[in-house]
Structures are given as structure tokens and as C-alpha cells.
N, CA, C and O atoms as a GROMACS GRO file, in nm:
protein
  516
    1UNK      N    1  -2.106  -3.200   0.376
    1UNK     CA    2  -2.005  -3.208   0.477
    1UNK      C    3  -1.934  -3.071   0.486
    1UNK      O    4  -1.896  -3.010   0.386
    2UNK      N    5  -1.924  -3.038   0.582
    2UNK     CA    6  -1.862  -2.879   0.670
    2UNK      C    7  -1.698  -2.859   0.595
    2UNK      O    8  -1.638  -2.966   0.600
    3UNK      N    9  -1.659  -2.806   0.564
    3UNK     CA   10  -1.515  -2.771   0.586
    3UNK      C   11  -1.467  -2.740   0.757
    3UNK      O   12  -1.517  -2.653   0.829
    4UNK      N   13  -1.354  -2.838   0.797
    4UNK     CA   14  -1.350  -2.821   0.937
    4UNK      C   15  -1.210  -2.722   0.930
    4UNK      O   16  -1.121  -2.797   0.889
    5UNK      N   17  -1.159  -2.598   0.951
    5UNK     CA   18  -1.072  -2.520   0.988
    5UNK      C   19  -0.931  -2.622   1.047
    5UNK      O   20  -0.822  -2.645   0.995
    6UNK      N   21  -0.986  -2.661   1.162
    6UNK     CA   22  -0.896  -2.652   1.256
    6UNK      C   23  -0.859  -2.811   1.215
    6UNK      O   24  -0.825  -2.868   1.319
    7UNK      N   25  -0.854  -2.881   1.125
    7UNK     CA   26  -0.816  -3.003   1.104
    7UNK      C   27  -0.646  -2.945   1.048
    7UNK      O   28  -0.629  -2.841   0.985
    8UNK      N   29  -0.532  -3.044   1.092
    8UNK     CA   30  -0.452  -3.021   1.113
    8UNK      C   31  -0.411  -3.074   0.934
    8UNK      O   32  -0.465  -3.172   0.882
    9UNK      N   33  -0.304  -2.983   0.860
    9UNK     CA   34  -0.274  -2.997   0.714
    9UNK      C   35  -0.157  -3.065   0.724
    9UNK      O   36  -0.069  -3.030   0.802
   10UNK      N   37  -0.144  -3.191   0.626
   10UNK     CA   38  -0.015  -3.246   0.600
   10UNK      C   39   0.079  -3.158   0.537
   10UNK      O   40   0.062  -3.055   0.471
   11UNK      N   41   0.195  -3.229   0.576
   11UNK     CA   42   0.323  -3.169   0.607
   11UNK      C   43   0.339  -3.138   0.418
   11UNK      O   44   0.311  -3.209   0.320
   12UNK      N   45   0.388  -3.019   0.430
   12UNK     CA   46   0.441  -2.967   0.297
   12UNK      C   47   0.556  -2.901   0.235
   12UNK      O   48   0.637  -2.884   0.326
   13UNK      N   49   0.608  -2.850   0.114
   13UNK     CA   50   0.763  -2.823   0.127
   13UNK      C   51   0.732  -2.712   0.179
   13UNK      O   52   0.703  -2.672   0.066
   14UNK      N   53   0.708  -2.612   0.251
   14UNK     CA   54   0.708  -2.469   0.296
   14UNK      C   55   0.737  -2.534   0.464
   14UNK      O   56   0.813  -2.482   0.546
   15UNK      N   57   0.666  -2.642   0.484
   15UNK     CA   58   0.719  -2.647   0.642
   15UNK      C   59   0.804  -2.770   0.649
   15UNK      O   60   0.897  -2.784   0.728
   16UNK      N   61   0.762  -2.863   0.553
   16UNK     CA   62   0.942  -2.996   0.580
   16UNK      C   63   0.989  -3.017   0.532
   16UNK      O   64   0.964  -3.029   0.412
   17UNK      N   65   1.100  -3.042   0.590
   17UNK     CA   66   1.266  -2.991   0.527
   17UNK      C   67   1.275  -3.128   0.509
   17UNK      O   68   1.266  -3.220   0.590
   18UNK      N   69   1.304  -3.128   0.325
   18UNK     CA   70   1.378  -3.263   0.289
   18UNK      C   71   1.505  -3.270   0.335
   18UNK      O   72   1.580  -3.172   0.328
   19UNK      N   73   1.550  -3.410   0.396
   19UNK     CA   74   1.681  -3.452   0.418
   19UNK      C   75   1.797  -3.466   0.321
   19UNK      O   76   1.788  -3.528   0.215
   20UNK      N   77   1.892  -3.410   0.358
   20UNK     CA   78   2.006  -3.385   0.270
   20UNK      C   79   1.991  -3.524   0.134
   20UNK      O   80   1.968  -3.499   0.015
   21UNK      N   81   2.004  -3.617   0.173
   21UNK     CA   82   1.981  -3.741   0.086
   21UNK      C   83   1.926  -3.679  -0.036
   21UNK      O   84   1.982  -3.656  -0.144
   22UNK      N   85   1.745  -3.647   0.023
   22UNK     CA   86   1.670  -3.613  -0.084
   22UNK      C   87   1.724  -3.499  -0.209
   22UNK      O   88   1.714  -3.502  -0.332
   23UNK      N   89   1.794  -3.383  -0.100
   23UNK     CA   90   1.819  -3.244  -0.168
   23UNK      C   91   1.919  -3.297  -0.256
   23UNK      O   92   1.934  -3.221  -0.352
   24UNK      N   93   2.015  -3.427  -0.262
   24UNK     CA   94   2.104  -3.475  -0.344
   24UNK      C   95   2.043  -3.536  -0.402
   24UNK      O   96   2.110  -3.534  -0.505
   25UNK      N   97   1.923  -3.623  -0.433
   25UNK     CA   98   1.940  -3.661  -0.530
   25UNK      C   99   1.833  -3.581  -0.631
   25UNK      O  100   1.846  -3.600  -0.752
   26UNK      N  101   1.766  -3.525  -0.601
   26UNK     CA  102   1.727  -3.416  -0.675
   26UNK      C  103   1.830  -3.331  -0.772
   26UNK      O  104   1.814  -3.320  -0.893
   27UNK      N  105   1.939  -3.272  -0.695
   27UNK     CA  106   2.038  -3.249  -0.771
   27UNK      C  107   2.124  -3.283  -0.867
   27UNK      O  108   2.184  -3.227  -0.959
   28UNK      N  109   2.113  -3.402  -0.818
   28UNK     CA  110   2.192  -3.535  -0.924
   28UNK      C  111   2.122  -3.487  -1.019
   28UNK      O  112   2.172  -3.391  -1.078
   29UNK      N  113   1.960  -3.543  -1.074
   29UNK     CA  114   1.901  -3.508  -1.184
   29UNK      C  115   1.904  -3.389  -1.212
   29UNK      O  116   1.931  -3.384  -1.332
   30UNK      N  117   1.891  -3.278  -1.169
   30UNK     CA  118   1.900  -3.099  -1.234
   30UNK      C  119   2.064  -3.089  -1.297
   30UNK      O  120   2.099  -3.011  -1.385
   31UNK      N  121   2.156  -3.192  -1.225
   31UNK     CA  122   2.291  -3.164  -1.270
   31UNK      C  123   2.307  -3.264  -1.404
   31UNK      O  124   2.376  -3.240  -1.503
   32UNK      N  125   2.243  -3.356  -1.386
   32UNK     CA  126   2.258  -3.413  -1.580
   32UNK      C  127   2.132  -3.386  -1.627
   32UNK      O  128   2.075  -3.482  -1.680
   33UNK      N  129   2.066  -3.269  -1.621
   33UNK     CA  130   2.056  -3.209  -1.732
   33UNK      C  131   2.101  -3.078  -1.834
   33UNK      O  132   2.094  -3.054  -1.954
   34UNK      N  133   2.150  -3.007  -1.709
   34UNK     CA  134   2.226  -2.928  -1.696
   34UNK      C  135   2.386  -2.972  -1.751
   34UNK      O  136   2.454  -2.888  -1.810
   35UNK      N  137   2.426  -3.077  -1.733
   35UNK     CA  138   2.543  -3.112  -1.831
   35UNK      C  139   2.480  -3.181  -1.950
   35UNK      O  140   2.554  -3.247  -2.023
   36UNK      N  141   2.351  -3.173  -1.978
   36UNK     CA  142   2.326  -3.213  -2.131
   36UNK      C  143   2.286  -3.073  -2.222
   36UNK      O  144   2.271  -3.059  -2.344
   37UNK      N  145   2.280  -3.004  -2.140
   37UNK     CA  146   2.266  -2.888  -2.195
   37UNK      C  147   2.433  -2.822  -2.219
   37UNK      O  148   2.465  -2.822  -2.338
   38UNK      N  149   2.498  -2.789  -2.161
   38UNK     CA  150   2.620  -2.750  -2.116
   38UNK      C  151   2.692  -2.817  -2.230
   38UNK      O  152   2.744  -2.772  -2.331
   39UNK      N  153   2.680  -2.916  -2.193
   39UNK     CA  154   2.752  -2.971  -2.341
   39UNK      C  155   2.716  -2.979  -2.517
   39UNK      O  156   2.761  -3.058  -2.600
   40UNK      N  157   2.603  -2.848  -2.535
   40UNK     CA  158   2.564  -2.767  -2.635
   40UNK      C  159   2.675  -2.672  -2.671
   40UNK      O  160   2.707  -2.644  -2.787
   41UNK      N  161   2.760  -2.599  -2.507
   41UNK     CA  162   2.865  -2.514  -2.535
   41UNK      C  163   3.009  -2.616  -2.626
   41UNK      O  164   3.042  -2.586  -2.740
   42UNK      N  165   3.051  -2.690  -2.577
   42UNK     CA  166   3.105  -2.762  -2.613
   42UNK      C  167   3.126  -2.816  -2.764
   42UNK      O  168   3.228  -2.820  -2.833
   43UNK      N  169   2.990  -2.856  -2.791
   43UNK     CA  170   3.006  -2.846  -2.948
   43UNK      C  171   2.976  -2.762  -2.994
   43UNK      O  172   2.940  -2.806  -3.103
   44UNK      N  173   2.950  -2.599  -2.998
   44UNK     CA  174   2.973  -2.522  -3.035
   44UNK      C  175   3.105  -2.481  -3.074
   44UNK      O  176   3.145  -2.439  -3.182
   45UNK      N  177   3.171  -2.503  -2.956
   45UNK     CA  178   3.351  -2.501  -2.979
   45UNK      C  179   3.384  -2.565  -3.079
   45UNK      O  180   3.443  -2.511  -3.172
   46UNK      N  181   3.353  -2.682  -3.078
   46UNK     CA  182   3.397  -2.778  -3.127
   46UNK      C  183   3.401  -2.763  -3.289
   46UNK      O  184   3.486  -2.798  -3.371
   47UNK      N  185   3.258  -2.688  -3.306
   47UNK     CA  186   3.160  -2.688  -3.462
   47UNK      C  187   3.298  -2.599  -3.512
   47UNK      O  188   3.368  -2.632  -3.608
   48UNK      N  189   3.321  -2.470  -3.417
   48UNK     CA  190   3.338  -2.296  -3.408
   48UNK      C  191   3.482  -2.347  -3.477
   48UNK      O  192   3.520  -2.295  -3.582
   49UNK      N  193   3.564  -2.457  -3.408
   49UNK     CA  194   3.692  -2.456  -3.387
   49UNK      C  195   3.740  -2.545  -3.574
   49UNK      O  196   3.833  -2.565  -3.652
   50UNK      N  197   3.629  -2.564  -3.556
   50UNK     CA  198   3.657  -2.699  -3.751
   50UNK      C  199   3.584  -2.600  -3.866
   50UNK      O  200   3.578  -2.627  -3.986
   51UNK      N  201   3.523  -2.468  -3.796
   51UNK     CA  202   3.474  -2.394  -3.908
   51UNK      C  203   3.548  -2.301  -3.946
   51UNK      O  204   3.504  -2.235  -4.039
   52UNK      N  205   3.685  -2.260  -3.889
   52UNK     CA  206   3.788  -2.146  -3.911
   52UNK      C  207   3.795  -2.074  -3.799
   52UNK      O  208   3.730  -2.095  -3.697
   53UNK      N  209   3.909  -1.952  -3.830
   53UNK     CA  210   3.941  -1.917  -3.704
   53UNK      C  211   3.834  -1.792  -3.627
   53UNK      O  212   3.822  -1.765  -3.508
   54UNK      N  213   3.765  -1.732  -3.751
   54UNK     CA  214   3.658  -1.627  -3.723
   54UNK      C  215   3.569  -1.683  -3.628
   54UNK      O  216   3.521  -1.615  -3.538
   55UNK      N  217   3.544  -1.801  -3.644
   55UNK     CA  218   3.418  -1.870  -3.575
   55UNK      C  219   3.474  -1.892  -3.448
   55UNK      O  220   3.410  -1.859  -3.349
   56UNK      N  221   3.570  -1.936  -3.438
   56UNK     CA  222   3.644  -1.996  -3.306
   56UNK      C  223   3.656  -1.827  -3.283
   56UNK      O  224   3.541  -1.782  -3.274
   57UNK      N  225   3.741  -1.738  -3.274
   57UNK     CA  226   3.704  -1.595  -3.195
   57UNK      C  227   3.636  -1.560  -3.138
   57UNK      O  228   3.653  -1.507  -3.028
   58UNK      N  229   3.484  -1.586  -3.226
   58UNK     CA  230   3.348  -1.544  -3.158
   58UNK      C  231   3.357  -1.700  -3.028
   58UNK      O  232   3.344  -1.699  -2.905
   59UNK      N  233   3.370  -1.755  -3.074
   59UNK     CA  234   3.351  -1.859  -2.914
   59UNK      C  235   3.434  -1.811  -2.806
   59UNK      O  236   3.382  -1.778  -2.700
   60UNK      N  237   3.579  -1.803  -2.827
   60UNK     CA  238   3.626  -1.740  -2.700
   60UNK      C  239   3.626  -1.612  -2.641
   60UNK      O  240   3.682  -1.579  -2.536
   61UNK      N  241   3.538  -1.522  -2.740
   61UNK     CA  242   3.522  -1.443  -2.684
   61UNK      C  243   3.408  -1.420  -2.609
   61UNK      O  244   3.376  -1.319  -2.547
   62UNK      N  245   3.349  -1.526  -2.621
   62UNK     CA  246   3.193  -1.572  -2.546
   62UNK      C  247   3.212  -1.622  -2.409
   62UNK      O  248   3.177  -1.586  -2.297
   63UNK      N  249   3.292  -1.732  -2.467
   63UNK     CA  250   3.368  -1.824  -2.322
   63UNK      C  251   3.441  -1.685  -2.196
   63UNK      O  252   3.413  -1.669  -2.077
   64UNK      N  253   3.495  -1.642  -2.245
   64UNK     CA  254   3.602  -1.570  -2.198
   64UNK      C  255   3.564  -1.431  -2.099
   64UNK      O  256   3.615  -1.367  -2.008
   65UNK      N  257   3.424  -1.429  -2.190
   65UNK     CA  258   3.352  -1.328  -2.078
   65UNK      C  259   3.287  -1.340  -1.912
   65UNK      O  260   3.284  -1.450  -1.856
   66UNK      N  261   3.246  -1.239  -1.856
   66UNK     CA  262   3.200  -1.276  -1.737
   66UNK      C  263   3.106  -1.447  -1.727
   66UNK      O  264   3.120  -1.549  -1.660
   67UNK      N  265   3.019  -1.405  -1.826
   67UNK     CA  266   2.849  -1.482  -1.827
   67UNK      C  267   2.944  -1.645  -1.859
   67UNK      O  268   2.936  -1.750  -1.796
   68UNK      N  269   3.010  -1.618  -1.953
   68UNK     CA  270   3.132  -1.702  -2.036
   68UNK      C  271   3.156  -1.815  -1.923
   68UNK      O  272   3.103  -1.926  -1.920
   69UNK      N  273   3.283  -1.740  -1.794
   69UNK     CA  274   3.319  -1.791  -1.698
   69UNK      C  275   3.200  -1.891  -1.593
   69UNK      O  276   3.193  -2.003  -1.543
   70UNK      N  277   3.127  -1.776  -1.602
   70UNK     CA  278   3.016  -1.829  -1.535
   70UNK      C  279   2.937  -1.963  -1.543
   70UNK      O  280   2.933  -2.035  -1.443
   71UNK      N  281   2.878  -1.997  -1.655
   71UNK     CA  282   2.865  -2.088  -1.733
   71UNK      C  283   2.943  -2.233  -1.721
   71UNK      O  284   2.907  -2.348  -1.696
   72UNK      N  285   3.100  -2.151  -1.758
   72UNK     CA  286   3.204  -2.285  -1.727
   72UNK      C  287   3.220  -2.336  -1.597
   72UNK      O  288   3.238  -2.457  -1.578
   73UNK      N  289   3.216  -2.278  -1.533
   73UNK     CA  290   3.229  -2.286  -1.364
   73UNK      C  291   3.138  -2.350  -1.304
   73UNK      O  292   3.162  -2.429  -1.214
   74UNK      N  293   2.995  -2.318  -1.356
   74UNK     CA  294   2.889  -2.402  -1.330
   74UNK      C  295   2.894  -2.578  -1.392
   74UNK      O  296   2.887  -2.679  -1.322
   75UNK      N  297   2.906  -2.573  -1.512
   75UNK     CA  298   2.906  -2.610  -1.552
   75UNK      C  299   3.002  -2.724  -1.491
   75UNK      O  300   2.950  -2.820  -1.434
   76UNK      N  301   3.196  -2.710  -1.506
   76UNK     CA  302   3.200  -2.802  -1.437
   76UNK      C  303   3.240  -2.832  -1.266
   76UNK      O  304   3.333  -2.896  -1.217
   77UNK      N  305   3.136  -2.762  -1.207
   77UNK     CA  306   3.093  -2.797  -1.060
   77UNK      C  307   2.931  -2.949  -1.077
   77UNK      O  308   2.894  -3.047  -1.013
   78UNK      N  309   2.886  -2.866  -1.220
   78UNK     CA  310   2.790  -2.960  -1.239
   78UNK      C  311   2.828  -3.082  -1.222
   78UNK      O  312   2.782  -3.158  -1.137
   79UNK      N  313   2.970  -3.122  -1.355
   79UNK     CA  314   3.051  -3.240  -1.361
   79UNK      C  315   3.064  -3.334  -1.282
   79UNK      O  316   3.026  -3.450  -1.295
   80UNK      N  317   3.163  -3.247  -1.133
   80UNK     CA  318   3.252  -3.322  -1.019
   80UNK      C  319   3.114  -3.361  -0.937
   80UNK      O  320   3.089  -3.480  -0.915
   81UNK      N  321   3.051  -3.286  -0.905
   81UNK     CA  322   2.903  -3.308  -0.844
   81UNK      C  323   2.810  -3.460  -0.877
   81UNK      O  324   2.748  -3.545  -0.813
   82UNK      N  325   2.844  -3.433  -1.005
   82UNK     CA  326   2.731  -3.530  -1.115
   82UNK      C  327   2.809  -3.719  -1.064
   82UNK      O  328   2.773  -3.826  -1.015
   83UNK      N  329   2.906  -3.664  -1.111
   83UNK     CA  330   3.042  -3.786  -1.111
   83UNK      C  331   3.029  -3.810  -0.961
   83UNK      O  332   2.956  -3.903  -0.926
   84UNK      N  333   3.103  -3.723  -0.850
   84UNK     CA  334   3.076  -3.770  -0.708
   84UNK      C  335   2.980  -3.858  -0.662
   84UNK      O  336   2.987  -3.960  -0.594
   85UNK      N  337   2.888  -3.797  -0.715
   85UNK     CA  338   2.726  -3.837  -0.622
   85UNK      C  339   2.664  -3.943  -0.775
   85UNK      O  340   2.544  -3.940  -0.798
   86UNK      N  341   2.731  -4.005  -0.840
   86UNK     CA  342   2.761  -4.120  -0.919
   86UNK      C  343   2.811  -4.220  -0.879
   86UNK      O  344   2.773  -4.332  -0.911
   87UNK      N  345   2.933  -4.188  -0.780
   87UNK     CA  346   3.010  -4.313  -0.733
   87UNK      C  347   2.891  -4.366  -0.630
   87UNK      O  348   2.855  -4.482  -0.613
   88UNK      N  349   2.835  -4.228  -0.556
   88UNK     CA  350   2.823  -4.250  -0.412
   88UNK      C  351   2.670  -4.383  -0.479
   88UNK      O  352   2.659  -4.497  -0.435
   89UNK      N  353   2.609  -4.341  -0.551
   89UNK     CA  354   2.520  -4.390  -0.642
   89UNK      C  355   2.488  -4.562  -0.643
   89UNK      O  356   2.400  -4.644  -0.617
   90UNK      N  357   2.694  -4.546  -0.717
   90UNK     CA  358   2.728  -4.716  -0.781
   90UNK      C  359   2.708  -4.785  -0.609
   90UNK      O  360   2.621  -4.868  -0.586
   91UNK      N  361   2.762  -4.756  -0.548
   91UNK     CA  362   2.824  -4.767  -0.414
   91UNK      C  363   2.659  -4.812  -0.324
   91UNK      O  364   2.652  -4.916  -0.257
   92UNK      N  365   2.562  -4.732  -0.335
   92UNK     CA  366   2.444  -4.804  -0.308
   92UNK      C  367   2.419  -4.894  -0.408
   92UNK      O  368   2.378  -4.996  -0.353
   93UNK      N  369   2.421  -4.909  -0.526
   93UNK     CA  370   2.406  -5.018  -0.592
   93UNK      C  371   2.412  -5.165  -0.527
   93UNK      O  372   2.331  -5.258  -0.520
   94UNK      N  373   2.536  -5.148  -0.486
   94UNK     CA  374   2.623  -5.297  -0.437
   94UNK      C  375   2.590  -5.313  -0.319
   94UNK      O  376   2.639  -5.414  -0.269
   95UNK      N  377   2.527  -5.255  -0.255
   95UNK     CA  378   2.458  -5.249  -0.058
   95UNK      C  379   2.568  -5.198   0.017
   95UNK      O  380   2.587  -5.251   0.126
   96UNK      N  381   2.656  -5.091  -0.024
   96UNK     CA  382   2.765  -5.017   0.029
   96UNK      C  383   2.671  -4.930   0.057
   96UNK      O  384   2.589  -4.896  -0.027
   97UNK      N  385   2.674  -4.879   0.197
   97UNK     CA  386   2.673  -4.708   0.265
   97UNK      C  387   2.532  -4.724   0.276
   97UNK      O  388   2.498  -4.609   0.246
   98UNK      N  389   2.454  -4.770   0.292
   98UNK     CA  390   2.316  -4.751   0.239
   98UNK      C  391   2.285  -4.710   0.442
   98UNK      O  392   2.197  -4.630   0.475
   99UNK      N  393   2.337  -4.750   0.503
   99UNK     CA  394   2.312  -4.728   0.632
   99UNK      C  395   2.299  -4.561   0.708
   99UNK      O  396   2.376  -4.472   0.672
  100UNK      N  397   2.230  -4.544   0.777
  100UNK     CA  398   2.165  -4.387   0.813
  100UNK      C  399   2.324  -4.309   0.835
  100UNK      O  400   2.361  -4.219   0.760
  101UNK      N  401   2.388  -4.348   0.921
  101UNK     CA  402   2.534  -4.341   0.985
  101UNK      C  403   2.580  -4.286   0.838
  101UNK      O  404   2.594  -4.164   0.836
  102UNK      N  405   2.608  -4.356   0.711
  102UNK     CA  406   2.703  -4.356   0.596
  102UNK      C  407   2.622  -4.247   0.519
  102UNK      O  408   2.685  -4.144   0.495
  103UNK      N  409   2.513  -4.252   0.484
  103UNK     CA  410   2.464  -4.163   0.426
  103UNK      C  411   2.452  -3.977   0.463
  103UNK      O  412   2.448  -3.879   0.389
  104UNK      N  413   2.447  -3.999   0.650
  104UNK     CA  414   2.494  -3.852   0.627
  104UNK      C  415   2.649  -3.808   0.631
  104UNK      O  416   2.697  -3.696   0.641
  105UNK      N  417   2.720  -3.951   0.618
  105UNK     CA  418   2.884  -3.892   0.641
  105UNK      C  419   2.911  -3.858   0.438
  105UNK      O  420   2.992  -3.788   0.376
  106UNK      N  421   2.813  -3.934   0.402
  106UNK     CA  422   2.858  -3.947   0.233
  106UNK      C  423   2.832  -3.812   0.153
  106UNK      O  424   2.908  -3.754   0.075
  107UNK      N  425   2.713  -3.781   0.193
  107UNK     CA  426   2.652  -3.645   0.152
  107UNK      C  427   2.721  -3.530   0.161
  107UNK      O  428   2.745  -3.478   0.051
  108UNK      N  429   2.769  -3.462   0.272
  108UNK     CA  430   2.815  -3.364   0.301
  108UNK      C  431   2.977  -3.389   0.182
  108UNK      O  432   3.011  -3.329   0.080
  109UNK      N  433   3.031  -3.485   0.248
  109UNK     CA  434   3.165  -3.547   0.139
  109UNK      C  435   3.144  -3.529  -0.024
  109UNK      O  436   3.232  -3.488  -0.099
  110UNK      N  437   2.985  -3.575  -0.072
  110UNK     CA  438   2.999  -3.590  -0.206
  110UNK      C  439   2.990  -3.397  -0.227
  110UNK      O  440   3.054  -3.358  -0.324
  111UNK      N  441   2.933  -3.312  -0.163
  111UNK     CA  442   2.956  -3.137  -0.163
  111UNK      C  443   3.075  -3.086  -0.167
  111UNK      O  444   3.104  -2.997  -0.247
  112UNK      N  445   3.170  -3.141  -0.070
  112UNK     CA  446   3.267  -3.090  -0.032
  112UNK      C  447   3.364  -3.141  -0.143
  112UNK      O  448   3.464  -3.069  -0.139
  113UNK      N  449   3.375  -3.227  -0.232
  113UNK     CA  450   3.499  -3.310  -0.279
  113UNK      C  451   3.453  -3.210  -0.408
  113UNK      O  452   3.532  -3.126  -0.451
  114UNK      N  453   3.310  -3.228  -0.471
  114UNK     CA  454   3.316  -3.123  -0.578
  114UNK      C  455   3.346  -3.007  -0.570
  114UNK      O  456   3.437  -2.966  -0.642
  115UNK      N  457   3.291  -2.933  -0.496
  115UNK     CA  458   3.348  -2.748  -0.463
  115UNK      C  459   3.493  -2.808  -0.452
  115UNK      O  460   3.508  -2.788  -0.573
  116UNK      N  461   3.595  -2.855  -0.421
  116UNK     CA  462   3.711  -2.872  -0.396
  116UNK      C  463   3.767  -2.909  -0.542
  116UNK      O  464   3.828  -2.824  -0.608
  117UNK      N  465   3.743  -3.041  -0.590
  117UNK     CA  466   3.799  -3.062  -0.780
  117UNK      C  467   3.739  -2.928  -0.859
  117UNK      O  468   3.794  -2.899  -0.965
  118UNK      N  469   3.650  -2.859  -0.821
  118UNK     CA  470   3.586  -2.707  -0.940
  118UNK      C  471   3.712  -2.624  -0.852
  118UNK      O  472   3.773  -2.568  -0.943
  119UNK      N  473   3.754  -2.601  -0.772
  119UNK     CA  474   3.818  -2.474  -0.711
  119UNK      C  475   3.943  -2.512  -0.783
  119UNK      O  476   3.988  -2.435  -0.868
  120UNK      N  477   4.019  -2.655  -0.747
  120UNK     CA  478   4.120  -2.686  -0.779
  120UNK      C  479   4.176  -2.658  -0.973
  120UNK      O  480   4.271  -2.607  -1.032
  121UNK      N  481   4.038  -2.734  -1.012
  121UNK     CA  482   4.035  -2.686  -1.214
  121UNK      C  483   4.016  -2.544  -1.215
  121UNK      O  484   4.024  -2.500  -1.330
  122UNK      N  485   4.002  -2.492  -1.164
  122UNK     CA  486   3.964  -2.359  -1.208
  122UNK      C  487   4.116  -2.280  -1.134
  122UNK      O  488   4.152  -2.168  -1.174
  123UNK      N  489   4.166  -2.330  -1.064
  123UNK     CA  490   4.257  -2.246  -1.055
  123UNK      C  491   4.402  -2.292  -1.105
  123UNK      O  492   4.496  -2.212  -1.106
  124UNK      N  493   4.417  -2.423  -1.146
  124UNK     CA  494   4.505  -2.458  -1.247
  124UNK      C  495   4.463  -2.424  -1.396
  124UNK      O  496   4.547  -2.419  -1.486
  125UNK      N  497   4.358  -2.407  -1.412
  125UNK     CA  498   4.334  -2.325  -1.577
  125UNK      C  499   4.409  -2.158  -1.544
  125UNK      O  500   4.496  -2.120  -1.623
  126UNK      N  501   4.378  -2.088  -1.452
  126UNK     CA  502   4.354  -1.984  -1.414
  126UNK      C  503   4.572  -1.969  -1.431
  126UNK      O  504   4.629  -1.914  -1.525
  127UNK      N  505   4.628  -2.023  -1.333
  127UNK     CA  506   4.779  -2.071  -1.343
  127UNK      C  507   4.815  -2.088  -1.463
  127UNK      O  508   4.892  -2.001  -1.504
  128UNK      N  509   4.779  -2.194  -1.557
  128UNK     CA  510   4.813  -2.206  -1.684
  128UNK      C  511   4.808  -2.080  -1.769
  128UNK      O  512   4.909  -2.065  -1.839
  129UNK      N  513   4.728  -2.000  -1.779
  129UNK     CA  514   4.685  -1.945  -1.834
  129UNK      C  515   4.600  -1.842  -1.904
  129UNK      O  516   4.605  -1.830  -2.026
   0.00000   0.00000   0.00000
């Protein structure tokens, strides 16, 4: 049998665009793992902070740096993200929102509410301190 050229190729990610839905919940999973990792920093602190004060130094001075910030910031955008698009989650559970209408009003909302709780923590840490 010939290889035919001109037979037309199913659709692939280079030409179709997953729907926001999809690109969320993909994210959902990259974002808890990414807070299972993340929360490696955490008990590091934690270890750093019950092992004396030398140890705890070297952590904030880790934390405290650019890469430091970086990290945290990601990290909890990961959080509000993870948690948001959790409720939105429970919420299909129960046959809430599941409708085309709710799902693209939910999506854009579950983006917007996290970038908004990460801007808001980060700039009351930032105020504090």
C-alpha cells in the first residue's frame, strides 16, 4: 500500500488549541506537584530553624535572595491556583457549573482570583516587613 501525501493529518498540539478547561486542568496537576516539591523548601526551614541559628541563616539567606523570592512567589501562586481551581473542582463534583456558559466564566475567575491572593500576600509580607 502507497503512502498517500495528500491525505489530510489529524489534528495535533502544534495546530489545536486546547480549551482553557483543558489548559486548567493540566495545571492543576503541574501545580500539586510543584507544591509537593515546594514544600521540600519548607521543611528545610523548618529542619534549618530546630537545628540552630547558623542553619536557619543559611535558609534566609537562600529565601531572601533573588532565585529565593522567586521560588516563593511561584510557589505560592502555585497554592491560590491549586486551592482555586480545587473549589472550582469540588463544585463539579456536586453537578455545580459543569455547564459550557459556567465553565468559561469559572476559568478565567479561577486565574484572576489567584494572581490577585499572590499579589495581595506578597505585598502584605513586603509591608510587614
Amino acid at each position: 500500500m502507497a503512502w498517500n501525501d495528500k491525505r489530510p493529518m489529524s489534528p495535533h498540539l502544534q495546530i489545536y488549541k486546547l480549551p482553557l478547561t483543558a489548559l486548567l486542568s493540566i495545571t492543576h496537576r503541574i501545580t500539586g506537584v510543584g507544591l509537593s516539591a515546594g514544600t521540600l523548601f519548607l521543611v528545610w526551614a523548618l529542619v534549618a530553624a530546630a537545628s540552630g541559628p547558623e542553619s536557619f541563616a543559611t535558609v534566609q539567606a537562600v529565601m531572601s535572595s533573588w532565585i529565593g523570592y522567586l521560588i516563593l512567589i511561584c510557589f505560592t501562586l502555585a497554592l491560590y491556583f491549586h486551592f482555586c481551581n480545587g473549589i472550582r473542582h469540588m463544585l463539579w463534583d456536586i453537578g455545580k457549573g459543569l455547564d459550557l456558559e459556567s465553565t468559561k466564566k469559572t476559568g478565567p475567575a479561577v486565574l484572576i482570583v489567584a494572581l490577585v491572593l499572590t499579589v495581595l500576600t506578597w505585598l502584605v509580607a513586603f509591608a510587614a516587613g
